[in-house]
C-alpha positions as a printed Julia matrix, in Angstrom:
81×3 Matrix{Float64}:
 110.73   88.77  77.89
 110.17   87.06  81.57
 107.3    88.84  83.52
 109.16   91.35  85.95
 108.73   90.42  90.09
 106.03   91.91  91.91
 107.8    94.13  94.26
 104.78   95.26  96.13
 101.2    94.59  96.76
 100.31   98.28  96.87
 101.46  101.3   94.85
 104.04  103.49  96.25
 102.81  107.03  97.43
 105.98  109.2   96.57
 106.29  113.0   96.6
 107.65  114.05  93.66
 109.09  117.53  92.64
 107.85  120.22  89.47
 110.82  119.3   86.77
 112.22  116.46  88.48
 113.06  113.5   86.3
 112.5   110.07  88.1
 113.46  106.61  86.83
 110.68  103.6   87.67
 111.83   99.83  88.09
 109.85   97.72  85.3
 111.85   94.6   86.15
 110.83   94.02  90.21
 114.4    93.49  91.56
 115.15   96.81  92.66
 116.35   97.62  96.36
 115.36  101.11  95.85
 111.29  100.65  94.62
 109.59  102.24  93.17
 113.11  103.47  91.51
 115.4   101.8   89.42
 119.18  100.99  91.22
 120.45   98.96  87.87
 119.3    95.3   89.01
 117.62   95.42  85.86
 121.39   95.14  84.1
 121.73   91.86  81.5
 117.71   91.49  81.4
 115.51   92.77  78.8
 114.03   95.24  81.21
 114.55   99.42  81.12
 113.77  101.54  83.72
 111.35  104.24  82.66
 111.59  108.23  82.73
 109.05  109.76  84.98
 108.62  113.85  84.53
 107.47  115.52  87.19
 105.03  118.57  85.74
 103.86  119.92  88.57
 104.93  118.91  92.79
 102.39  116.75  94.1
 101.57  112.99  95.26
 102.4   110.54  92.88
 101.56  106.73  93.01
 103.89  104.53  91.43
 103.16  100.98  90.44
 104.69   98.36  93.21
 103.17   95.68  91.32
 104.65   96.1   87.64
 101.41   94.82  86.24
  99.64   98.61  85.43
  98.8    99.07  81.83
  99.57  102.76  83.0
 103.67  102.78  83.4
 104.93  103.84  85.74
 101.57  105.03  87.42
  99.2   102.71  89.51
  95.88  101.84  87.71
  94.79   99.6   90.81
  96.18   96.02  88.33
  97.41   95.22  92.13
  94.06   94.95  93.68
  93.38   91.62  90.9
  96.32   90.06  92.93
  99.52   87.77  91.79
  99.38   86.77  87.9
C-alpha cells in the first residue's frame, strides 16, 4: 500500500454530533478533509467510521500519519515522512 498524502499540517477541529456516524479520509486526496468524498476509489485505501458518543470537539487527523485513526495524536508536529 502507497503512504496516503498529507492533507494538512494540523488536525482538523470539527464539531461533531451524539450518534452521528462520520467517515475519515485515510488516503489524503479528499476535497472534503477531514471526510472522505470517494477519491480514495481504485486505491487500497478505506475511509473509516467515526461514532460520535457524545456532542463535543473532535480533532481529526489532517496528516494521516496518527497511530490513533481517525483522531490526532500530534504525529503532525514530527513533520513530512
Amino acid at each position: 500500500m502507497s503512504d496516503p498524502v498529507r492533507a494538512s499540517d494540523t488536525p482538523f477541529a470539527i464539531e461533531v454530533e451524539e450518534g452521528a456516524a462520520y467517515f475519515w479520509c485515510s488516503c489524503g486526496q479528499s476535497g472534503t478533509q477531514p471526510f472522505c468524498d470517494g477519491s480514495h476509489k481504485g486505491s487500497a485505501f478505506t475511509p473509516l467510521r467515526y461514532d460520535a458518543t457524545e456532542s463535543k470537539t473532535v480533532y481529526f487527523c489532517g496528516c494521516k500519519a496518527t497511530k490513533n485513526q481517525p483522531l490526532c495524536d500530534g504525529s503532525h508536529k514530527a513533520g513530512p515522512a
